[in-house]
Each structure stands twice: as C-alpha cells, then as structure tokens.
C-alpha positions in Angstrom: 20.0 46.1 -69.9 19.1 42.5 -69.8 19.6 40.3 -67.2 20.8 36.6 -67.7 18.7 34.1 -66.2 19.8 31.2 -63.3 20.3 28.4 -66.3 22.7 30.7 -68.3 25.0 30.1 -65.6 26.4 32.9 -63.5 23.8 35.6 -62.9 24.8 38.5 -64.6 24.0 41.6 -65.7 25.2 43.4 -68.8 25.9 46.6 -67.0 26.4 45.8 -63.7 28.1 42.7 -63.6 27.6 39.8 -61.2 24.4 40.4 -59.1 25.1 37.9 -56.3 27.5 39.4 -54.2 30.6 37.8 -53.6 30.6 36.3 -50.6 27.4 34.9 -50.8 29.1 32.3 -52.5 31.2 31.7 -49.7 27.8 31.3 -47.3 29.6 34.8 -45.7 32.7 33.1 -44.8 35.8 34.7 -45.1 38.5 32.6 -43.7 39.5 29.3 -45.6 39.9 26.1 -43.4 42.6 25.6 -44.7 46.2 27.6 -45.5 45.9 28.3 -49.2 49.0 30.8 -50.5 48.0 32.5 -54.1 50.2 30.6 -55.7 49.5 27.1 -54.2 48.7 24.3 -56.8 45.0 22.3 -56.8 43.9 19.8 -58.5 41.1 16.9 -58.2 41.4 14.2 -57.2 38.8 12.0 -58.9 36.2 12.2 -55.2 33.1 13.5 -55.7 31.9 16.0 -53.1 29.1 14.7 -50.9 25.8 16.4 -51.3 25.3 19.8 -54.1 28.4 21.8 -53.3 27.0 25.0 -55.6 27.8 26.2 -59.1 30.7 28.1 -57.8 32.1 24.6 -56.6 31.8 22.8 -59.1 33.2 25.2 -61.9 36.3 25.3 -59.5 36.4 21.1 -59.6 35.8 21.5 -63.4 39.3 23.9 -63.6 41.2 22.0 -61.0 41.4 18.8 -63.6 45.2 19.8 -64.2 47.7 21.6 -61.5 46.3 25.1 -60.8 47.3 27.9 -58.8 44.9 29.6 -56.4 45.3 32.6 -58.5 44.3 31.4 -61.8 41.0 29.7 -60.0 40.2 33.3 -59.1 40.7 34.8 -61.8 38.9 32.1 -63.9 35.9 32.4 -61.4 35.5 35.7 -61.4 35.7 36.0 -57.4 38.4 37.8 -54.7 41.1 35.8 -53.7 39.6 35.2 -50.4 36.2 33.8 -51.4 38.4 31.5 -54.1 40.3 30.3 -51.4 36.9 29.6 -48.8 35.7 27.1 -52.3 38.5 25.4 -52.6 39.1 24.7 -48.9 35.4 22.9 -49.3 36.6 20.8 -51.8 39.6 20.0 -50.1 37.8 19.1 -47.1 35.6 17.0 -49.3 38.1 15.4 -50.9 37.8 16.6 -54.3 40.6 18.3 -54.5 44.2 18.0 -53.0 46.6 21.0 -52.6 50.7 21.8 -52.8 52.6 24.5 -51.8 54.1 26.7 -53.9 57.6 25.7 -55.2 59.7 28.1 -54.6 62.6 28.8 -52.1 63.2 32.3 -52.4 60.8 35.6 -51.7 57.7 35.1 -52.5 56.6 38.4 -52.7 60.0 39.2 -55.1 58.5 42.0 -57.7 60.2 40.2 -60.9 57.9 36.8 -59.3 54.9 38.9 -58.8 55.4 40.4 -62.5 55.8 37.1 -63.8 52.6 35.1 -62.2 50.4 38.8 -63.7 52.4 38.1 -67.0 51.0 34.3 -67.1 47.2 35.5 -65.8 47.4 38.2 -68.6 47.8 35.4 -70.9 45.3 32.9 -69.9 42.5 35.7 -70.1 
C-alpha cells in the first residue's frame, strides 16, 4: 500500500482511496451560495480568483474551460454532488466562472433524461 504524496496531486491511497475527506474540501460547508441544479452549465470566464482558492478549485476552473454540467464537474473531481456544487459557487462568487440553467422545459427528473445524462457520464469516464 503506498500512499501518494501532496505533489502527485490528489492525496490518495491505493487501497483506500482519497484520504482527505470530502468535505474538507468544502472547509465543512455543505450548502452552495448559490442555486446550482445537477445539470446546470459552468464555464470560466477568463477572472482569476483572488488569493489560492485550493487544488480542488482550480481543477474545477481547469474543466469549466468549455460548457459543463454540475454533474460532469463531480464526477471529474471525484467529489459528491454537494461539495462540487460548494466549489463552484466559490468560483462563481469569484468571478471565475459564470453559470446557466439547465435547458430544458419538461421534467427534469423524467427517467429516459436521467438515463440519458448517466449514458453521457458513462462515456466521458
């Protein structure tokens, strides 16, 4: 079992996974500033965020460079849904990054919708 060191970026461990908890990374927060649905779009907007926002941060900035769901950031990351959302609410109130609604009109917790977005995920990992 070896453990990968601060510099190799996430800390890791080959048996156990991540070894900072999750919502560490969120400073313990759990509720985003703003209202971020699963399927709402980010993306950058060029701003850099004042000060060091943490590695977390800026790997979300670093995926946000095209349209993005919420979704896709957390599963990219790594992280629940909930501390994805409490990032990208920084970065939003930074600046960084600007937000859009989903685009859809109809239910958005129809099962054929749902299948679809898992169908897209599946394919990106």
């Amino acid at each position: 079992m070896s453990a990968a060191t601060a510099g190799d970026g996430p800390w890791l461990d080959d048996a156990a996974g991540r070894l900072v908890r999750p919502f560490t990374v969120s400073n313990g927060r759990t509720r985003p500033s703003i209202s971020l649905d699963l399927l709402s779009h980010v993306m950058s907007t060029g701003a850099t965020p004042l000060g060091y926002p943490g590695p977390e941060h800026a790997q979300a900035l670093d995926l946000c460079r095209a349209p993005v769901s919420v979704a896709e950031v957390a599963a990219h990351l790594r992280l629940p849904a909930v501390v994805t959302k409490v990032l990208l609410s920084d970065l939003v109130d930074s600046g960084a990054l600007t937000t859009k609604p989903p685009e859809f009109h109809h239910n958005p917790t129809d099962r054929a919708l749902l299948e679809a977005v898992l169908d897209g995920l599946r394919r990106q990992l």
